[in-house]
N, C-alpha and C positions, 0 to 999 in steps of 0.2 A: 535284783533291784526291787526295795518297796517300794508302793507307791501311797502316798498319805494326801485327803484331804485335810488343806488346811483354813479352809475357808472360817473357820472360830479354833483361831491358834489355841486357845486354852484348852481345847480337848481334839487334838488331829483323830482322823480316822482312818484306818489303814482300809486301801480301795482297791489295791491287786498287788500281786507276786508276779515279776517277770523274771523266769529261769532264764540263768547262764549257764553256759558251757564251762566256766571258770568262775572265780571269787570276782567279781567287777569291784573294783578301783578305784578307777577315776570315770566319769561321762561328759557329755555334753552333747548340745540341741543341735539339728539339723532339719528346718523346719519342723515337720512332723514325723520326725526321727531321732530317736534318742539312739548316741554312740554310747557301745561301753567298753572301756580299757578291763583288759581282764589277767595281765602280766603273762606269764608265758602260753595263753590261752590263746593270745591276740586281740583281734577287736569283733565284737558281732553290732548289727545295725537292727535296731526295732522301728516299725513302723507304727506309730504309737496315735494315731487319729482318731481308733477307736477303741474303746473300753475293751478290746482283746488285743493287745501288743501281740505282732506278727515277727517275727526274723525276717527278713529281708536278704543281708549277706552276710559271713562270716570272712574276715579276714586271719587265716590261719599262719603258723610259718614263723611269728614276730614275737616277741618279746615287749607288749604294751603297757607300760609302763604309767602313760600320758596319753591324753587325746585333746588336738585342741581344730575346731572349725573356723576358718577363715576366708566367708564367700563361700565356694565351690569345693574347697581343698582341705579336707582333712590330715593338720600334722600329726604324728606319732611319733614320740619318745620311746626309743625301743632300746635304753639300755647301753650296754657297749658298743651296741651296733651303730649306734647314732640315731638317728634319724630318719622317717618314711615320710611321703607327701603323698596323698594318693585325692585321685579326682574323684568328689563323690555327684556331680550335678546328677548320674542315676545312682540312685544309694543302693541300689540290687545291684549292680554292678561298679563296685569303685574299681580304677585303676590306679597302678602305681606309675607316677609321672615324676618323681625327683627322690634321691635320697644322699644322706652323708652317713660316713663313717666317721667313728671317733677315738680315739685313745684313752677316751676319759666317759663313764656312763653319764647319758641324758636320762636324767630321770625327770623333770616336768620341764614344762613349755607355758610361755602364755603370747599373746600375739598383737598387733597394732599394724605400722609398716614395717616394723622389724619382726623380725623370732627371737625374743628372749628366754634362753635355756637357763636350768638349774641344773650344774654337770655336780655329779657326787662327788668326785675327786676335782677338777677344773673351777669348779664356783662357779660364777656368770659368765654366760659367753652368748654373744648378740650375731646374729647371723642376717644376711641379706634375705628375704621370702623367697625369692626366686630362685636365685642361685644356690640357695643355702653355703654360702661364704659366710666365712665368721670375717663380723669388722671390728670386734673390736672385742676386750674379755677382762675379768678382773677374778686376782681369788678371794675369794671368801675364807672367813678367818675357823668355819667349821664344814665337814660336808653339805652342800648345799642339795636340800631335798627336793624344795616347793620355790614356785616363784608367781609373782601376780605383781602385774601391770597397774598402775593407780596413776593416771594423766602424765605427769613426765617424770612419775616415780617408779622404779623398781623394787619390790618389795622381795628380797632371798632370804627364805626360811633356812634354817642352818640344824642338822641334829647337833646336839650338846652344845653348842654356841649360842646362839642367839639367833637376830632378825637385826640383819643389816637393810640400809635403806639406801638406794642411792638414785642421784638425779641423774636423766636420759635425755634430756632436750639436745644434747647431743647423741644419739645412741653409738656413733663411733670413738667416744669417748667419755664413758659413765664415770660419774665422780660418789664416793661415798658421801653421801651425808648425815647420815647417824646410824646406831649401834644400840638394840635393846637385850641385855644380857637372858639366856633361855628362863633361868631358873625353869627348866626340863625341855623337852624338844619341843619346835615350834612345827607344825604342821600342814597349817596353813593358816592363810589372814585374810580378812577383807575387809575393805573400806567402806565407812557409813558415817554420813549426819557428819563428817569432818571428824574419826577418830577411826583407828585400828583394830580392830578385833580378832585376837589373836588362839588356836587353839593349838597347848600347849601343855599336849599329853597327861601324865597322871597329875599337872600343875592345873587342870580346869582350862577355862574362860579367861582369856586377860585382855582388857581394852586400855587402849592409850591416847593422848593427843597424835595428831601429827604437824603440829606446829614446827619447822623444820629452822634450827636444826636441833633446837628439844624436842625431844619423845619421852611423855614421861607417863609414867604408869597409871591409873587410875581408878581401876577398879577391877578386883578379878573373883572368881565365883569356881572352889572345887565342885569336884562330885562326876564320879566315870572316868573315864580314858580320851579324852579331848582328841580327835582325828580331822574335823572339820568343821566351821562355822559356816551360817547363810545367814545374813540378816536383811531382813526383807518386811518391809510395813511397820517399821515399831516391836517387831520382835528378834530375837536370835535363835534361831534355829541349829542345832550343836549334836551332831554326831560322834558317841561316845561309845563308840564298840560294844563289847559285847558285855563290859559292867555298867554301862549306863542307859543303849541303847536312844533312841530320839528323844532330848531335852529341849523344851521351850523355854525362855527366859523373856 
């Protein structure tokens, strides 16, 4: 994991290297805890307070695919396996407090009162936090990679398909409501300032409305391997592997 000031977007400054055990993934915040998803590595826990990130705890064993924090509970997408919940209130010591099996690989999560998965073979599938019950499921029209939460929208990123959108105000019964074709795989998206921002491999950058149920294109910017966006104060922040490495836009 790098770590970059970006306090003058226009020139970041790379501020530390935090070794993994494995290639990290996916992460997220746990107060002063950075998790990182590391695939068949598992997940390790830094303690990141100070200008020396500590490990904390490794969870070995899994197939971390995804990581997502909700309160206390750290979800894990682990793949075929389903599902891990583990209790992190002490991040040196997580337990595993709930898990699901599956038939169909979870490969990301994101969270609200539901768990919304993005199964590779399954498409959507909406599960209870607790119980991890699924209530409800829908397929998607390509394998579904990536998924993100946007107020009562589900956002499933699709390889070779596209990015379907569909409305959750019911989560035991999600309705599609529109369909933006890949032109290349969609990765991941996030929402800003009322529009899409889509990152969508060797195709670049692409932003959209989301005026629902038009979605229409509006602006898209090559250059590198498009893996993830963050947009955050007026700029886009855009993770491009390893032919583009950290672009601002």
């Amino acid at each position: 994991v790098k770590v970059f000031d970006i306090s003058s977007p226009s020139s970041p400054t790379l501020t530390g290297l935090i070794s993994t055990v494995g290639d990290a993934s996916k992460t997220d915040i746990y107060g002063n805890y950075l998790i990182v998803a590391e695939a068949s590595m598992g997940v390790e826990i830094f303690d990141i307070s100070s200008s020396s990130p500590v490990r904390v705890s490794y969870i070995s064993g899994i197939n971390a695919l995804s990581v997502k924090v909700n309160g206390n509970r750290l979800f894990v997408a682990v793949g075929t396996s389903g599902m891990r919940v583990y209790d992190i209130s002490d991040p040196s010591s997580p337990s595993l407090i709930n898990s699901v099996s599956s038939t169909t690989p979870y490969r990301d999560i994101d969270i609200d009162s539901y768990v919304f998965v993005a199964s590779l073979v399954g498409g959507l599938r909406v599960l209870d936090p607790v119980s991890l019950s699924e209530v409800s499921s829908s397929s998607t029209y390509g394998p579904a990679i990536a998924i993100k939460k946007v107020g009562n929208l589900v956002l499933v990123m699709e390889d070779v398909a596209g990015l379907e959108i569909y409305d959750v105000s019911d989560p035991t019964s999600p309705v599609l409501q529109g369909f933006v074709p890949a032109e290349g795989c969609f990765y991941d998206v996030k929402a800003y300032g009322g529009k899409i921002f889509a990152a969508a491999g060797s195709k670049g950058i692409k932003s959209f409305t989301r005026t629902l149920p038009n979605i229409n294109k509006i602006n898209e910017r090559s250059g590198g391997y498009l893996l993830e966006v963050f947009p955050y104060n007026g700029y886009i922040f855009a993770a491009a592997g390893t032919s583009g490495g950290l672009m601002i836009y």
